[in-house]
C-alpha positions in Angstrom: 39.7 -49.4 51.7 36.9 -48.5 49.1 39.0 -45.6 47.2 35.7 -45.1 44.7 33.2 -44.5 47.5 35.8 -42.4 49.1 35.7 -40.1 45.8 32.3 -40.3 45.7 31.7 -39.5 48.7 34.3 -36.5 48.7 33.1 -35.3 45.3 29.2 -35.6 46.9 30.3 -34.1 49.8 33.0 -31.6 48.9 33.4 -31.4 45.0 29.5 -30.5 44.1 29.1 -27.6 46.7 31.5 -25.8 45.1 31.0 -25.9 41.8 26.9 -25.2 42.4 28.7 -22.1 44.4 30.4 -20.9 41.6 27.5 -21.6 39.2 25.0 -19.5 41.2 27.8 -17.0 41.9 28.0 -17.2 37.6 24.6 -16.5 37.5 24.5 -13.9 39.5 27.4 -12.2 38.3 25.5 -12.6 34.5 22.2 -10.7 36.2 24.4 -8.1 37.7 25.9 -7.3 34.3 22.6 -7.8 32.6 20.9 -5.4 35.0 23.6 -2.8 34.2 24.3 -3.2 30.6 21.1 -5.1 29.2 18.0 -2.9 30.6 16.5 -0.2 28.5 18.4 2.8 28.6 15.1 5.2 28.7 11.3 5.2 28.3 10.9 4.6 24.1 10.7 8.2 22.9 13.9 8.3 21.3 13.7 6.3 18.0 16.2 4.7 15.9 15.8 3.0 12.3 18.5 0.5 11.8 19.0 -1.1 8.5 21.0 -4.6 8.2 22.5 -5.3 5.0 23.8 -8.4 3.5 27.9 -8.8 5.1 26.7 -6.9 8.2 28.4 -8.7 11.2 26.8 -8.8 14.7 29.7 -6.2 16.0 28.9 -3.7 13.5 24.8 -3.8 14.3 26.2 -3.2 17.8 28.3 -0.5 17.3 25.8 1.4 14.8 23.5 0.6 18.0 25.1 2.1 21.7 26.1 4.9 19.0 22.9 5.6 18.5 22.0 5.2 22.0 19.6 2.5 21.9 21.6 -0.1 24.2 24.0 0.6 26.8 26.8 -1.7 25.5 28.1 -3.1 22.2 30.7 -5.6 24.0 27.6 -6.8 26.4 25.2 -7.6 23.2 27.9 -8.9 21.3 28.4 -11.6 24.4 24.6 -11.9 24.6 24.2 -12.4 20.9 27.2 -15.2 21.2 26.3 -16.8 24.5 22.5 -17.4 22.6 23.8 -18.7 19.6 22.2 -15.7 17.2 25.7 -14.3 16.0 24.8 -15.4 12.3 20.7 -15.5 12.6 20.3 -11.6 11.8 17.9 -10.9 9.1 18.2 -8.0 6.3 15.9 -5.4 6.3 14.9 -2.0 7.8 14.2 -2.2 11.6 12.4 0.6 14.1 14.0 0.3 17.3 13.7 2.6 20.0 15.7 3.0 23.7 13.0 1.9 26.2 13.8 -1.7 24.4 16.3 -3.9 26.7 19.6 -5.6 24.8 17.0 -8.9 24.6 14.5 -7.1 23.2 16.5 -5.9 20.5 17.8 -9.3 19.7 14.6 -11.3 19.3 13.5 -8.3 16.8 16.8 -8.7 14.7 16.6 -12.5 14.8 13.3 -12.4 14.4 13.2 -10.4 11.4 10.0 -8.4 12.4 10.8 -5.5 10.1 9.8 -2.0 9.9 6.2 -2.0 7.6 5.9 0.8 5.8 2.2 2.0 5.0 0.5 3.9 2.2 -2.5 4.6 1.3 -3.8 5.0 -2.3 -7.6 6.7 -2.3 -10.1 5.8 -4.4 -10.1 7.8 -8.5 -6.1 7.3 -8.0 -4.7 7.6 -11.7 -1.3 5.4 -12.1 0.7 9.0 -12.5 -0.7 9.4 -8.5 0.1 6.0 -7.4 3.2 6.4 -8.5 4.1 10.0 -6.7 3.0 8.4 -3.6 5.6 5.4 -3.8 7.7 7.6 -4.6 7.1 9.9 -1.2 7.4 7.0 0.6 10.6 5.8 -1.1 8.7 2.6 -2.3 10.5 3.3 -5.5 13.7 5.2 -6.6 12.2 6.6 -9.7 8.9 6.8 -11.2 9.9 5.0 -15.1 10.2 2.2 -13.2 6.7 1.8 -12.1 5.6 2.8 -15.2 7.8 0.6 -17.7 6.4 -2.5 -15.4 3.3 -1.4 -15.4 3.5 -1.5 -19.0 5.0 -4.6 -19.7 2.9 -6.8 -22.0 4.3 -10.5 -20.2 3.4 -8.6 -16.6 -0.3 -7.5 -17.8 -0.7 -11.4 -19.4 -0.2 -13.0 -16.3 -3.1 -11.5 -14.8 -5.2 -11.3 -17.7 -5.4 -7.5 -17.8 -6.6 -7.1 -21.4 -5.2 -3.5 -21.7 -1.7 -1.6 -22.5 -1.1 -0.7 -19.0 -2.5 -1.5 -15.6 -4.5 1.2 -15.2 -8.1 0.9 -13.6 -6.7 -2.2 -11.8 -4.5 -1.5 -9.1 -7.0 -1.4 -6.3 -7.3 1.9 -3.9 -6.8 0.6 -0.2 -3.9 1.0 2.5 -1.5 -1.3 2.0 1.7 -2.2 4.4 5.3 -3.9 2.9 8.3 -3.9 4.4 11.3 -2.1 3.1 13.1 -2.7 -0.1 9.8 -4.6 -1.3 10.1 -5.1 -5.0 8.1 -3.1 -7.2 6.7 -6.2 -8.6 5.1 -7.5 -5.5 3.5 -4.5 -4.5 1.7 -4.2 -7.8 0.8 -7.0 -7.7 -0.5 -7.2 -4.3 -2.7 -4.1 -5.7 -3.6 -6.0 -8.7 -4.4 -9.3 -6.4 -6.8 -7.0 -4.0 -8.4 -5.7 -7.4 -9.7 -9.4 -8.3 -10.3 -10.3 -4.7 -12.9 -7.4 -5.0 -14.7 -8.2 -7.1 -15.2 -11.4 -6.0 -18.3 -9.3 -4.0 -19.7 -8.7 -7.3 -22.1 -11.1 -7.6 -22.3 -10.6 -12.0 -18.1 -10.8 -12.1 -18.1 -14.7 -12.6 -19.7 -13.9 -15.5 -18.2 -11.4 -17.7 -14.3 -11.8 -19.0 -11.9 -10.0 -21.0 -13.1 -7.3 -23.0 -16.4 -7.3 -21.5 -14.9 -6.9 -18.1 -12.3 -4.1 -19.7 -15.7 -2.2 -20.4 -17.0 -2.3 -17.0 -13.8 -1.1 -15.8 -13.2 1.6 -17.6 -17.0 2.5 -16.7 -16.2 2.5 -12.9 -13.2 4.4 -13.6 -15.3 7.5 -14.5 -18.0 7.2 -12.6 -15.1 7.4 -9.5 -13.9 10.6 -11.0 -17.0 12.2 -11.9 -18.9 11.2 -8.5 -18.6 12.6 -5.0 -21.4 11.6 -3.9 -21.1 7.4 -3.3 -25.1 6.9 -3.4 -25.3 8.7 -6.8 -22.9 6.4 -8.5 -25.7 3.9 -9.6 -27.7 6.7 -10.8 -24.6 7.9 -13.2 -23.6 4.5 -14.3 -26.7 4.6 -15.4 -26.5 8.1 -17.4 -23.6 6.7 -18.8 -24.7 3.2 -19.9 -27.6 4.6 -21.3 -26.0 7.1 -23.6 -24.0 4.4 -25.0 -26.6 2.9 -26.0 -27.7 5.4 -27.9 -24.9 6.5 -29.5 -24.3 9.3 -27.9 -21.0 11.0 -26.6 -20.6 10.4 -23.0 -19.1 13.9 -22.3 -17.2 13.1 -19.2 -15.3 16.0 -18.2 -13.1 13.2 -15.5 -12.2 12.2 -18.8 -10.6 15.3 -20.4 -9.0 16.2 -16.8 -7.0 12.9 -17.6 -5.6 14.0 -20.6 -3.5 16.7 -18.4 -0.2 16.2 -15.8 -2.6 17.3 -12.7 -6.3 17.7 -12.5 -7.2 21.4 -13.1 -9.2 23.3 -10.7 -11.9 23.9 -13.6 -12.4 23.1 -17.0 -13.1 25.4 -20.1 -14.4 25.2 -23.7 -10.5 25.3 -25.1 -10.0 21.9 -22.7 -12.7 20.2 -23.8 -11.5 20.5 -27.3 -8.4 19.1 -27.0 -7.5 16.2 -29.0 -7.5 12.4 -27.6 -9.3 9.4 -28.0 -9.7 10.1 -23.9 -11.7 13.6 -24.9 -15.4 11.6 -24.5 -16.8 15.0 -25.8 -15.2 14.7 -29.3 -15.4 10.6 -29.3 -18.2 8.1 -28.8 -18.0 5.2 -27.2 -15.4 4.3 -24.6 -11.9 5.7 -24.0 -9.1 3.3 -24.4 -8.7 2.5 -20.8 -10.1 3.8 -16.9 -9.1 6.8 -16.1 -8.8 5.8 -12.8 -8.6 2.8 -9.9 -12.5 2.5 -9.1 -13.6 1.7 -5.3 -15.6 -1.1 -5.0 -19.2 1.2 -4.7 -18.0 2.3 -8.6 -17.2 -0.9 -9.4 -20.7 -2.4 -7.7 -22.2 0.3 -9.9 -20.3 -0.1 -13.1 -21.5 -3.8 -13.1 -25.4 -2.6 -11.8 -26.2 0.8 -13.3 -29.9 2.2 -12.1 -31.7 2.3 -15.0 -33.6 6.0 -15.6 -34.2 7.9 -18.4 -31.8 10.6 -17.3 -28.6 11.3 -20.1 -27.8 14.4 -18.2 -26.0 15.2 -14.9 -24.5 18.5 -13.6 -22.7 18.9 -10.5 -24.2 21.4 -7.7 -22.1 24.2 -5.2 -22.6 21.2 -2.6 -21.1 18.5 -4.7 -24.6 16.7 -5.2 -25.6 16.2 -9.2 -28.8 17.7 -10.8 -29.8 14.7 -13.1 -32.1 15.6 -16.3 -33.6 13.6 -18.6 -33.2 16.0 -22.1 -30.5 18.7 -23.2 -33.3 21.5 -22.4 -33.6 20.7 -18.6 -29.9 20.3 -18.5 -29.4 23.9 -19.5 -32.0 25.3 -17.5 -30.5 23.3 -14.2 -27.0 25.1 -15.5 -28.5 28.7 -15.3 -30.1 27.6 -11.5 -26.2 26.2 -10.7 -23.5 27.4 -11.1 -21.7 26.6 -14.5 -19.3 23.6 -12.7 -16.7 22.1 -14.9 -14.6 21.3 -11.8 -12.8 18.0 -10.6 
């Protein structure tokens, strides 16, 4: 007798049945379970930010999780997480979970590291003392000196050919998104990167460097401040350029307001006496540095300025400029408007 085809046969015949049985019976015992301990436990609205930190073991992200109620079972996810392989593939970092997501759900977003993204959006005119309030409402940053000390720092300015003392002017307004616990030195310089990538739209920036580029900054920078109207910028680049060029103050009262904490509701006489090489009423020439982060319209206008032969401007009750071309027609436009030395 043939005892190998015997067992063959028997293990064929007898042998396989049952262990296909008890793997489909496996199975369906695992989608039982699964149905009852790995579904979403309600529709989404309930929300949950979990936050892995280096040493944090599979268990304890489990725990922190039923406890917060966004899966049904820590022992289930802990056998899920183990039966998949992902005990050790969980990524640091700040997570928004929420309990319409199912135990696998939950698990490809930890392995996967798709981290929470927190936004914020810094508007056009911006001064670095504002930039730096609003990382700080969005816990971006633990302290304000921080920002400022790097935004300082000689080496950090040099490596992106900022020729100033600080990075004023060129941390670019737009919404930006980075997840948490992004270091303060990649999200200015993701500002400072978007600044450069602007300009790139600026058909004249290939050509003008260093100082010469510090100039048309710091021109932008006020024309964002003094402006509300976008189509007018040109039109006071202009006013500005051309009282440069003849040597004459530029008596920018965006300037003065950036001599003080927060921007006052309206200026007086006293203010615009107030001693800084910033006060463009008592100084010729330039300021230092921008006063602000210029749009790209300012900056478009900073680099082409509408030539007129206007060296006045003065703001209107509708936010408009009256624009004069002599000292005579400027007053008279201040007796027909009111006398506005807002911001």
């Amino acid at each position: 007798m043939n005892f190998s085809i015997l067992n063959k046969d028997y293990i064929l015949k007898k042998i396989l049945p049952i262990l296909f049985g008890l793997i489909f019976i496996g199975i369906g015992i695992f989608f039982i379970i699964d149905s009852k301990n790995g579904g979403a436990i309600s529709d989404g609205k309930e929300k949950f930010d979990l936050l892995i930190q280096p040493g944090d073991s599979s268990s304890k992200i489990a725990t922190k999780l039923e406890k917060a109620n966004i899966i049904k079972s820590s022992s289930y996810f802990n056998f899920l997480m183990k039966l998949t392989g992902n005990t050790q593939k969980l990524k640091q970092g700040l997570y928004q979970l929420d309990n319409g997501m199912s135990c696998r759900k939950v698990m490809d977003v930890l392995i996967e590291g798709k981290v929470k993204m927190i936004s914020f959006t810094i508007p056009e005119g911006y001064n670095n003392r504002q930039i730096a309030e609003v990382l700080l409402s969005k816990k971006l940053i633990s302290n304000k000196d921080d920002f400022f000390k790097l935004n300082d720092d000689k080496n950090f300015l040099k490596k992106y050919n900022i020729p100033a003392d600080t990075s004023e002017g060129y941390l670019f307004p737009d919404t930006y998104s980075v997840p948490y616990n992004y270091p303060l030195e990649k999200i200015t310089e993701m500002m400072i990167k978007k600044f450069f990538s602007s300009l790139e739209k600026i058909p004249d920036f290939k050509n003008i460097f260093g100082e010469d580029l510090h100039k048309k900054v710091i021109l932008a920078s006020i024309v964002e401040r003094e402006a509300k109207v976008k189509s007018e910028q040109p039109l006071m680049a202009g006013v500005f350029t051309k009282r440069l060029s003849k040597g004459i103050a530029l008596e920018s009262c965006a300037t003065v307001q950036y001599l003080f904490p927060k921007p006052k509701k309206r200026l007086f006489e006293k203010d615009l006496e107030t001693q800084s090489p910033y006060n463009t009423y008592l100084h010729k020439g330039y300021p230092p540095g921008p006063i602000s982060s210029p749009g790209l319209p300012a900056l478009k206008a900073a680099f082409k300025p509408v030539e007129t032969d206007n060296l006045f401007f003065l703001r209107k009750p509708d936010g408009s400029h009256y624009f004069s071309k002599n000292h005579k027609e400027h007053l008279d436009a201040k007796k027909k408007y009111i006398d506005v030395l807002y911001d």
